[in-house]
GUPA-37336 format. One record per residue: residue number from 1; residue in three letters; chain; x, y, z of N, C-alpha, C in turn. Coordinates in nm, 4 decimals. Example, Ala and Ser with C-alpha at 12.3 -4.5 7.8 and 13.67 -1.06 7.14 Angstrom:
<ropas>
1/Ala/A/1.3190/-0.5690/0.7800/1.2300/-0.4500/0.7800/1.3200/-0.3300/0.7800
2/Ser/A/1.2850/-0.2250/0.7080/1.3670/-0.1060/0.7140/1.2900/0.0030/0.7870
</ropas>
This chain:
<ropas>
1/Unk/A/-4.4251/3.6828/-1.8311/-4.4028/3.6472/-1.9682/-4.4390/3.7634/-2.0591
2/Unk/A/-4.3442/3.8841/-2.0507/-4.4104/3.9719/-2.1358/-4.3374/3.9909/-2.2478
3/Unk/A/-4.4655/4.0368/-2.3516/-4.4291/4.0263/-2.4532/-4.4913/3.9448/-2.5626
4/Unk/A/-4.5698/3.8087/-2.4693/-4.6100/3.6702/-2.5446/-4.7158/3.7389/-2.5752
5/Unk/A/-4.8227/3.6707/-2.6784/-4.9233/3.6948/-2.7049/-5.0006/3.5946/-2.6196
6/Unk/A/-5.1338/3.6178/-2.6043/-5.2374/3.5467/-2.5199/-5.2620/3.3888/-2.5395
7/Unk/A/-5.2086/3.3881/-2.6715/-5.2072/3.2368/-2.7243/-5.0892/3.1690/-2.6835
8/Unk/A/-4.9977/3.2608/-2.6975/-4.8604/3.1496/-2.6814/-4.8643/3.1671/-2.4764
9/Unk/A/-4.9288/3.2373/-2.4248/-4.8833/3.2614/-2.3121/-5.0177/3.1345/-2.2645
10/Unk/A/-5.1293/3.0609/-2.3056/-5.1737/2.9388/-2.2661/-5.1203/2.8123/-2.3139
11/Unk/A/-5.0343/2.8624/-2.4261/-4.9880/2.6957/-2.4507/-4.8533/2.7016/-2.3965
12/Unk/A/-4.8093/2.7614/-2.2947/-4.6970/2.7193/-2.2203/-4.7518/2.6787/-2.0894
13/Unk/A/-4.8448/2.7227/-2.0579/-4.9008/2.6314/-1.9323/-4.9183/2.4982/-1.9953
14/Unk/A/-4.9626/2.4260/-2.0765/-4.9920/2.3286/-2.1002/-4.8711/2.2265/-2.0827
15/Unk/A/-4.9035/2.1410/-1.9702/-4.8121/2.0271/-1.9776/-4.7641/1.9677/-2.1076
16/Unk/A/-4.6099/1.9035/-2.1152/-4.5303/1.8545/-2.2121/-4.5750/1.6952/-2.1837
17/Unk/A/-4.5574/1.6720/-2.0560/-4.5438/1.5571/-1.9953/-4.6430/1.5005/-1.9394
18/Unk/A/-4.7150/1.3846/-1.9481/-4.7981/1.3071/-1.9305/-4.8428/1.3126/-1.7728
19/Unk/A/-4.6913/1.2950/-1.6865/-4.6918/1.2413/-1.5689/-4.6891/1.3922/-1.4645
20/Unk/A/-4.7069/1.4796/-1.5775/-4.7367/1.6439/-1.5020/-4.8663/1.6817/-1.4801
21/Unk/A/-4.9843/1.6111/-1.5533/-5.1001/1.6078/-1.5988/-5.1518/1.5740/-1.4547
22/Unk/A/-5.3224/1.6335/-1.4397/-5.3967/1.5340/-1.3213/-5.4842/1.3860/-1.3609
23/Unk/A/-5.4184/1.2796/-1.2725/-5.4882/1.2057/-1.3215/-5.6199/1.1398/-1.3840
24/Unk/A/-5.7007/1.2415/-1.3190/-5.8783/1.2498/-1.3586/-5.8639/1.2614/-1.4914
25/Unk/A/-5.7905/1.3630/-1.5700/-5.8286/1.4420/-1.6737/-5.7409/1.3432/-1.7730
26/Unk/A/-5.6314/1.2388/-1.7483/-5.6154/1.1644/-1.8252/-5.6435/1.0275/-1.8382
27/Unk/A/-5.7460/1.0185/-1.7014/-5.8440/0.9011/-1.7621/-5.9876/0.9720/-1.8121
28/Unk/A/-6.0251/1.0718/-1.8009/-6.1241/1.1335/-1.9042/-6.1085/1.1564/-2.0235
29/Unk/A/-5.9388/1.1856/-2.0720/-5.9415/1.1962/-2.1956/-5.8998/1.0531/-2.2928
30/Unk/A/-5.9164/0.9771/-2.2247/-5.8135/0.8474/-2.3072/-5.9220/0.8019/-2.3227
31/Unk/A/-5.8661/0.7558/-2.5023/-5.8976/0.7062/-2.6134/-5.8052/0.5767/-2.6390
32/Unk/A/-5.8953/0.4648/-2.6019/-5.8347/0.3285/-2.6247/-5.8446/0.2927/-2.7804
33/Unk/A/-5.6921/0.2775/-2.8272/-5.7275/0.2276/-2.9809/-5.7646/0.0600/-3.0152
34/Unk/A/-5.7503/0.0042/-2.9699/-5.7856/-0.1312/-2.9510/-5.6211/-0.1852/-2.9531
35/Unk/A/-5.5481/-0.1674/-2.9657/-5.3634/-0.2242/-2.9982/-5.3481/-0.2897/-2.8413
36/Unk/A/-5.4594/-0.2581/-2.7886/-5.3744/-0.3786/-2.6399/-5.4464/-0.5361/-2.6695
37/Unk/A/-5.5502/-0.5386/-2.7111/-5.5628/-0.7032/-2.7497/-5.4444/-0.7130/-2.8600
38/Unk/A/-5.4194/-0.6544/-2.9460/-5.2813/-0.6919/-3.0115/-5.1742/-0.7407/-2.9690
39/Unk/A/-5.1745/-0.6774/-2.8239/-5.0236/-0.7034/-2.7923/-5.0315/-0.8255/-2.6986
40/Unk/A/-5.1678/-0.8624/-2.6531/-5.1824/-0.9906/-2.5977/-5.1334/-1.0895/-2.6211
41/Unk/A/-5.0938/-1.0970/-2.7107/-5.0238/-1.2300/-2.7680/-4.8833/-1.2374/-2.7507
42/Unk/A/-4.8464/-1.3512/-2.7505/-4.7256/-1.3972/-2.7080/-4.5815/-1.3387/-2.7719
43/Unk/A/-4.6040/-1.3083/-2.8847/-4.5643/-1.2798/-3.0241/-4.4993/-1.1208/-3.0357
44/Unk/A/-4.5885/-1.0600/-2.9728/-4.5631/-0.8886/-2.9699/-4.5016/-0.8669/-2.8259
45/Unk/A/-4.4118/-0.7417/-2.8246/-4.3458/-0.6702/-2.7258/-4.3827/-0.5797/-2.7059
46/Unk/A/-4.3593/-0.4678/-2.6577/-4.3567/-0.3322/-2.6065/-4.2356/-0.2800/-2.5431
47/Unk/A/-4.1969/-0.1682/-2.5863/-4.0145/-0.1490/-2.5118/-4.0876/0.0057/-2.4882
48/Unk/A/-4.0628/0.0573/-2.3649/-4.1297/0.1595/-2.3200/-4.0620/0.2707/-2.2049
49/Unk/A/-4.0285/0.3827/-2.2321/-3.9898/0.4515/-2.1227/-3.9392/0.5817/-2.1605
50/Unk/A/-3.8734/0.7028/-2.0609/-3.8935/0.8029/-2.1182/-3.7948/0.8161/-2.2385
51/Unk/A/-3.7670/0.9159/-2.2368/-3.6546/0.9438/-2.3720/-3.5537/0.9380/-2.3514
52/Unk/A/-3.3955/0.9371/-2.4018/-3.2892/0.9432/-2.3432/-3.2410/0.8083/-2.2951
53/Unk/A/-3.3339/0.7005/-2.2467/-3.2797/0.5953/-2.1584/-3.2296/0.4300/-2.2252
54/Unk/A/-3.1990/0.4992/-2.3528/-3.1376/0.3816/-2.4263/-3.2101/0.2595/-2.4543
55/Unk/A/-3.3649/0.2613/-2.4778/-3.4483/0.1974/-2.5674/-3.4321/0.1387/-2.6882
56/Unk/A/-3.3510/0.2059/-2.7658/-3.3192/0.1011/-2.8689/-3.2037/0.0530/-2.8780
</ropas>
C-alpha cells in the first residue's frame, strides 16, 4: 500500500463487516442498549439482514 499514510494504512485493516470480526472481541465490545426488552412485546418487529437483500 504505498503511498498511504500510517493512518489510512490501519484503518484499512479494520474490518467493514461484523461477521469478519473475532468473536471474543465482539462480545467484549458490546454495548446492550436496553431496545431488546422493547422488542419483547408482541407489538414490535425486527426485519434484519445484510444489504442488498430486499428488506424493505
Amino acid at each position: 500500500m504505498a503511498g498511504l499514510s500510517q493512518l489510512n494504512r490501519a484503518l484499512t485493516k479494520i474490518p467493514s463487516r461484523a461477521e469478519k470480526r473475532d468473536m471474543r472481541e465482539l462480545r467484549e465490545t458490546f454495548v446492550d442498549s436496553g431496545v431488546a426488552d422493547l422488542l419483547d412485546k408482541v407489538d414490535h418487529q425486527v426485519l434484519y439482514g445484510r444489504r442488498g437483500t430486499g428488506k424493505t
